[in-house]
Each structure stands twice: as C-alpha cells, then as structure tokens.
N, C-alpha and C positions, 0 to 999 in steps of 0.2 A: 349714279356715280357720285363718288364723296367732294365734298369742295378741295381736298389732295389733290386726287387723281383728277380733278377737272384741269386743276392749275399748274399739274406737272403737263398732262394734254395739250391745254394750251400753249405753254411753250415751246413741247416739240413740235407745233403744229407751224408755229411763228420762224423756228429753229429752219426749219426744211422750207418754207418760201425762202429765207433770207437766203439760203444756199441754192434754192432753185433760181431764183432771179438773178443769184452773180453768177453761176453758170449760163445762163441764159446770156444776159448782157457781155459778159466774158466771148462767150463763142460765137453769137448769132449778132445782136447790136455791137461786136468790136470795143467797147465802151470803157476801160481798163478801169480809169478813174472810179468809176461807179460800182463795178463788181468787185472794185478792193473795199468800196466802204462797207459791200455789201457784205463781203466774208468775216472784214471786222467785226460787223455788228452780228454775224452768226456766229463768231467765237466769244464774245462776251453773252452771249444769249446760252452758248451752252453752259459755259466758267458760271451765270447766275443761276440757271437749272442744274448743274453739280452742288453748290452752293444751298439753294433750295432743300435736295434732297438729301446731303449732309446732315441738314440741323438738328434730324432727330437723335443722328447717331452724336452729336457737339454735345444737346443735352442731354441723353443719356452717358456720356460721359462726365460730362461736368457733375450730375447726378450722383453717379458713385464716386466722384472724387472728395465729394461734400462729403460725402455718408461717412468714408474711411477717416477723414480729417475732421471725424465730430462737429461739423460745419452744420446748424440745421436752420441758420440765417435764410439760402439758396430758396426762391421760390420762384415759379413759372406760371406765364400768364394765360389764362384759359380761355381770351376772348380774339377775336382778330385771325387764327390761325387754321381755323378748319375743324371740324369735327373729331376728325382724327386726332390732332394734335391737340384739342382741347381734352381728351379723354385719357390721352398720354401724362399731360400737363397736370390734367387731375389727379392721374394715380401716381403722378411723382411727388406733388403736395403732400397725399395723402400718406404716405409711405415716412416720406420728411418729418410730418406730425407725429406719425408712431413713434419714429426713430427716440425725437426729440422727449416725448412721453417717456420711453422704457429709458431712457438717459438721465431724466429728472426725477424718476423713481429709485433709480440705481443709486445716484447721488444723492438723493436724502436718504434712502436705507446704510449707504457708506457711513455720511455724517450721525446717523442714528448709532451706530455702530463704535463707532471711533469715541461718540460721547460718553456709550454706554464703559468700552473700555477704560475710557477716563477716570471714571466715576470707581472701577473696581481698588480695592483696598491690596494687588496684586499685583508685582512688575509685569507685565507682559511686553515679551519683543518676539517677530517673526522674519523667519528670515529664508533665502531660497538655498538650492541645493550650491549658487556660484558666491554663497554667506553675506548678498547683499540683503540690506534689514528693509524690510516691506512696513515691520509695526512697529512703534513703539509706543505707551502710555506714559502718561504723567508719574503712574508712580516710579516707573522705571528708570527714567531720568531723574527720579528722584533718589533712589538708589543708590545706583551707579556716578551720579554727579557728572553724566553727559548729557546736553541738550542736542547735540547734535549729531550723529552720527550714521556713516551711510553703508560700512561693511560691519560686517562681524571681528576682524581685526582692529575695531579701535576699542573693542574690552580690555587689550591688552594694558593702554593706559590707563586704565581703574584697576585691576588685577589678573599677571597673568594667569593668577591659579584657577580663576573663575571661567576665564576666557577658553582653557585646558578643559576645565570640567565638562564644560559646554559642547565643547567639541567631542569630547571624549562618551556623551552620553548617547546614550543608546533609548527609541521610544519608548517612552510608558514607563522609564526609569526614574528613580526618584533618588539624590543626592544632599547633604548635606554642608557647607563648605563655608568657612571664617575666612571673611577680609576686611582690608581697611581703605575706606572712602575718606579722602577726606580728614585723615588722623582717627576717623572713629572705624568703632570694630564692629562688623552686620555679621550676626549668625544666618547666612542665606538656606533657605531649604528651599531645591529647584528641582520642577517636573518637563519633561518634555515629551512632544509628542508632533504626533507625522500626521500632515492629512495632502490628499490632492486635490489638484484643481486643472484643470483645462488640459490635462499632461503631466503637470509640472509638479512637484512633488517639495511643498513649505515645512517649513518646523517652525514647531511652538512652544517657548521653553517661558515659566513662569518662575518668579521668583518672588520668597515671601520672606520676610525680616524676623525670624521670630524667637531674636534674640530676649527679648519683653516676656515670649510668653516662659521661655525655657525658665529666666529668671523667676515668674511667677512660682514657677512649679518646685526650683529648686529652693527657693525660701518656705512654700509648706512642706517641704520635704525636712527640710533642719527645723523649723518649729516642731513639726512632729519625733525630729531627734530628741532635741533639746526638752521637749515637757518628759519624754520619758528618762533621761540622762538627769533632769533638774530633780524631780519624783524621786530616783533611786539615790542620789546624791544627798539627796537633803534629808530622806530616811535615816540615813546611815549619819548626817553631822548633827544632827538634831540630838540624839542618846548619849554623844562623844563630849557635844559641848554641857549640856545639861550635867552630865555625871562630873566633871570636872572642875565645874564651878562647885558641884555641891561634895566634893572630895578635899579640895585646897585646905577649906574651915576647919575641915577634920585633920587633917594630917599636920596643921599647925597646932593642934592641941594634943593629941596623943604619940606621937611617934617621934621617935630618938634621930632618924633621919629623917627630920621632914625636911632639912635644908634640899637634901638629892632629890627628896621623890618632889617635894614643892616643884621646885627647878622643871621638873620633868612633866609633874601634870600643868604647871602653868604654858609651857613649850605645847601640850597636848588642847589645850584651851587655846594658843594661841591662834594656833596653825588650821584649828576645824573652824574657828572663826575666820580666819580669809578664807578658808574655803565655803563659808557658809555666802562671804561677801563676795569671792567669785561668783558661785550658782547663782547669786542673785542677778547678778548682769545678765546670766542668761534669760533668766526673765522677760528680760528688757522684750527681747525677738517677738517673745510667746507674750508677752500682755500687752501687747499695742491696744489702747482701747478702739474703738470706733469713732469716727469723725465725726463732729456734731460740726458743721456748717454753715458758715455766716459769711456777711460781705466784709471782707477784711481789706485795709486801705495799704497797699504796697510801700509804700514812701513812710507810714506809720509805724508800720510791723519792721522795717529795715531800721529804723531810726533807734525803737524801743530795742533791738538787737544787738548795734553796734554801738549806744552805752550802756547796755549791759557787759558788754565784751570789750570794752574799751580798755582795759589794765592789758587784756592777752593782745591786742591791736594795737597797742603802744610802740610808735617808732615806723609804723607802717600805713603807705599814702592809700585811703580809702577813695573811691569815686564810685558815684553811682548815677544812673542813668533810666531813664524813666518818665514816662507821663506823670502830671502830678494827679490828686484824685484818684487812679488807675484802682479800682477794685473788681473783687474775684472771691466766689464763694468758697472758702476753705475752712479748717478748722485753724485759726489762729496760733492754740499753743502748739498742734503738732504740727503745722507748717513752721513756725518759730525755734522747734528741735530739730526740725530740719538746717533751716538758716545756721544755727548755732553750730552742730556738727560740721556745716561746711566750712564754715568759714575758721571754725579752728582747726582743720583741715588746712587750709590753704595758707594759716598765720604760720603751722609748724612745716609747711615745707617752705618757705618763706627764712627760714630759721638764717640760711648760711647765705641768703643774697643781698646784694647790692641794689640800693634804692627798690623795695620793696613794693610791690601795689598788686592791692585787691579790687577791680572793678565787680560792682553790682548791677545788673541791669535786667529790666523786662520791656518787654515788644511784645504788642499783636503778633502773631502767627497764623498758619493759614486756617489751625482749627482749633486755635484758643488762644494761649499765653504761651510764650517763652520765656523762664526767667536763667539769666548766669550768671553765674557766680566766678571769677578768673582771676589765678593769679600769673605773677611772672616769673616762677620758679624753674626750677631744673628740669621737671617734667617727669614722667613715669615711664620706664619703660617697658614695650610694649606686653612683653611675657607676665610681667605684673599686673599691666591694664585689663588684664582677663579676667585675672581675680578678685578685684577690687572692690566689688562687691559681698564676692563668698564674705558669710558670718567666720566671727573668729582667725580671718586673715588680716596681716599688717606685716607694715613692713617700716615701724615704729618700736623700736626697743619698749615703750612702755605702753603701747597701742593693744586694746583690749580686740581691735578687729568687730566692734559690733557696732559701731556710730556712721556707718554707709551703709550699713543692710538695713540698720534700722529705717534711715534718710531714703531709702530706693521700698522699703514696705509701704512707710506712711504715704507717699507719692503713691504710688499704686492702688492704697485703701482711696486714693480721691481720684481714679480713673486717669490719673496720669504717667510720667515716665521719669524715670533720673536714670541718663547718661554722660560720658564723660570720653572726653579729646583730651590728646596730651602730647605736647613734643617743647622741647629744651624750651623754654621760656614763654611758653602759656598753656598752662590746663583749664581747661572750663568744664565746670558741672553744670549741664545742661537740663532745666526742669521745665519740662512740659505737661503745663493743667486744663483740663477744657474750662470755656465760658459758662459752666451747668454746674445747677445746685451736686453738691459733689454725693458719691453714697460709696460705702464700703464696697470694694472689689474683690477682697479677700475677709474669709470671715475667720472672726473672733478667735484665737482658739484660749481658753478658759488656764487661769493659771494652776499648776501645779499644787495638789492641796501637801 
C-alpha cells in the first residue's frame, strides 16, 4: 500500500475511534462534556482528510491555471508527500518545462521573424478579417508616416485613397496607387494576399515605393528619344546652316536683289542656328559622362557654389547647416551642376517674395547622407509636383525644363535619389547619397554623331 493510501487509512481509522468513543461516552458513560470534544475533534479530523484528499485536485488545478496564463514560474515539490504525489509533482514540473521550452522557441522564432521583416526593403502590414493590424515593419511606418497604429482605419489619416484601395483589393491582386505622405508624392505599387491560421483567416498587403525606379526607366526612355530626335535634327540643320553661310558671300556679289534674298538667307542661317543651339541642350540628358569619384568636402563644394552664384543670390538670406569636415564620395563637378541647378531653381521662385532664404543643409541619415536644399517661396502645386522632373517640362516662361532631370540623373548615376516636398512657403529638394565609393547606375548612353 502506497504511503497515500496509508495516510488516507490512517485517518479514517482515527476518524471512526473519535466517533466511536463519543458515541460510547455519549450513551453508555453519560459524559456530555467529553463526547462533544470528541465529535469535535472527529469533524476536524474529517474537514483535514477532505482537505488531504483535495490537494491533488488544488494542484492540478493551479497547474492548468499557470499553463493557460503563460505562467511557467509554478513548481511542485517532490519530496515529503508520498510516492504518489511525488510522481504527480514530477510530471507537472515536467510538462511546465516543455511548456516553458516550446514558449521560448516560439518567441525567438517570432523575434527572428519580426527582425527578418524589418530588415525587408518592403512595407509589410497584416491585418485580421475584424482590420485590427497584427504587422507592421519599419519600412511601413516609414511610408505611411504612422508609428503607431492599431486598426486598419487609421490609413485613412495618411490617405483615404490608399486605405480604399486596400480594402477594395481582392487576393493575389496587384494595384498601383499615388499619394502624398507628408507633402511628398509615393508611387505605391501594392500586393495582397490571404493566408490562415488556427481558423482565422489574415491578410497581407505589401507595399513598395517605386516611384525611383519608374523615374529610372522613364529618363532612359527620353534619352533614347532624345539621341534619335537629336540624330535626325542635327542631319537636317547641319546642310541648312552650312549652305547658308556659304550663300550670303555669293549673293552679296552677284545678284540685283541681294538686299531680299540676303535678308532671307541670313533669317535661314539664323533660325537653324538656335535650332542647332536648342538640339544642343538636348544633349545635355544623353551625354551625362560617368562619375569619376572622390571625397568631396560639403562646406567646400557649398562655398565654391555660392560665390560662383553670388550675382543670381544677391538680395537673398543664404544659411547653411552642417557638420564641418563632413565628406562623401561623389564626383565634385557633377554633384556641383547639381547644387547650381538647384539653387537657381529656388533663387527664381524666390523672384516675387518677401524676405527671401535659401537654407542649405546635410545630416547623417539612416543609410547615408541627406542633403536640402529649401527655400520660402509660394510652393508648387501639386498637379505640377508630378512633373517636375519630366525632361523638357517647366513652368518658367524661359525655362528649358532640362536642369532637374539632369540634377535627378546625375544623383542616380551615384546610387542615389533627388526628391522634392512642396507647400506655400517651403520646397525642399531632398538628395539622398550613400556613404560608398559611388559607380554609375545608369549607363552612358554615347552622344549623337
């Protein structure tokens, strides 16, 4: 017999004298006093043998109460209590161990999880069928310009058309959709998709930015216009201007009207000449050379800039901002055409304001350099902001439209980014360069013979 069952034994053994002798003394010795202590002490006798036989059902309760409340602190002790309850006691440790085990496997595979998400160059958010959000990554809150959010209705305050889209897609569906975070404009391109779990049925909508890449593509798409436009252009002024120059000399010696035809071929010489100095600017797009690469000192290059520009800067408060020493491998002069472009950019929309200023500044960022460029002007509005970049657009009466695509190439050929914010009284041209020797991203394309 188990040391249990001995010790439940014994107390009903003890249970049933204490009730036999106050019955006894009750009926046969008359003894009142004596058989009430005696019944006393056989109802506390049974209340401790209830008690007793309880405790396994107390800790297998307490047992699962830990288990369900992730509790795996809870341990039981296997010595003092019997064979039985030590065997009990064991396999409730042991079970607690497991638990604790598949619990701290779980949670580093989550954290493994959650870092790996991180780390994607991808918004990812997940959310349940009742649109409260389970995921979100860092790039996603980088996006969207929410750190916090706990339903699917708070897209609404970044954009409802996004928040619409979202809702409105269907799995496996793939969408394309403009908005603005922030004053800037994201070309979002967003996939979704259904998976289950325990029942429950998640969705998983990614979101990618890839307003950069479109740009890429649509700048060698106009380079490859522009060499064959520049090509058949320059065929044709090339004969017109030539012949014309060598016509004038003639028609001033032989001919009774040369006054008219002078007049007319010089008018014909004049006009294939700007046209020959237009095609030229086209150029510009298509001969970018390649970046040759050096450490260029920020506070130098800004300096040697703005007195070079100092006549077109006149009258307007310059500030710049920046570590000093701050260098960064770029190509000098075409980082420099860049400066230049912008900031006479920002001098001529600067033209009609009050107390003018251009701040200059660069900062560390999270994965290089940030430089901007900002002024305080009127700002652009936003159906413009689209185009801003397109070659050959402006919205400058004498504005050629090629000194921002050029300024968003050359950034590009150094693996970086030129973007642009804008609302009534500050636009900033945002250039983002990495900390890495820089190398062409787009290659070369050969000028027009």
């Amino acid at each position: 017999m188990s040391h249990f069952r001995k010790l439940v034994f014994l107390r009903i053994v003890i249970i049933t004298l204490l009730l036999a002798f106050g019955i006894y003394f009750f009926f046969v010795e008359d003894r009142l006093l004596r058989s009430i202590y005696l019944f006393i002490f056989a109802v506390l006798a049974i209340g401790e043998l209830y008690w007793y036989i309880d405790r396994i059902n107390r800790n297998t309760s307490n047992f699962l109460t830990a288990l369900m409340q992730n509790d795996f602190t809870t341990s039981f002790t296997t010595e003092g209590h019997g064979r039985s309850f030590r065997k009990l006691h064991e396999t409730f440790n042991q079970i607690t161990l497991k638990f604790k085990e598949l619990t701290a496997a779980r949670e580093a595979r989550h954290q493994y999880l959650e870092a790996l998400v991180s780390q994607v160059n991808v918004g990812i958010l997940s959310y349940d069928d009742e649109e409260k959000i389970m995921l979100t990554n860092q790039e996603f809150r980088k996006l969207t310009g929410k750190h916090s959010m706990s339903f699917l209705h708070g897209l609404e305050q970044v954009d409802l058309q996004l928040l619409t889209t979202i809702r409105q897609m269907k799995p496996g569906e793939n969408r394309t959709v403009s908005i603005s975070v922030n004053n800037e404009l994201l070309q979002l391109n967003i996939q979704k998709t259904d998976f289950q779990e325990l029942g429950k049925t998640y969705h998983l909508v990614s979101l990618q930015n890839i307003r950069r890449a479109l740009s890429v593509n649509e700048i060698q798409a106009w380079q490859k216009l522009m060499r064959v436009l520049t090509h058949e252009i320059m065929n044709s002024i090339s004969p017109i201007t030539s012949l014309s120059e060598t016509l004038i000399p003639m028609v001033n010696d032989s001919l009774e009207n040369e006054d008219t035809l002078r007049k007319g071929l010089e008018a014909i010489h004049i006009r294939s000449s700007g046209l020959e100095t237009f095609t030229t600017a086209y150029r510009q797009l298509t001969g970018i050379p390649a970046p040759k690469p050096r450490a260029v000192d920020l506070t130098e290059l800004t300096d040697r800039i703005l007195r070079l520009l100092q006549s077109e800067l006149d009258g307007i408060n310059i500030e710049t901002t920046g570590a000093e020493n701050r260098t960064l491998q770029a190509d000098p002069d075409l980082l420099g055409q860049v400066f230049i472009n912008l900031l006479r950019n920002a001098a001529q929309a600067l033209a009609d304001t009050d107390n003018p200023v251009i701040r200059v500044t660069w900062e560390p960022a999270e994965h290089g350099l940030e430089i901007c460029i900002a002024d305080n002007g009127p700002g652009i509005p936003r159906d413009k902001l689209e185009k801003i970049f397109i070659p050959f657009y402006t919205t400058k009466k004498n504005g050629s439209g090629i000194g921002l695509a050029v300024s968003q190439q050359i950034i590009q050929m150094h693996q970086g980014s030129l973007d642009i914010t804008s609302v009534p009284g500050n636009t900033v041209f945002r250039i983002m360069l990495p900390d890495i020797p820089a190398t062409p991203s787009l290659p070369r394309i050969p000028e027009s013979e």
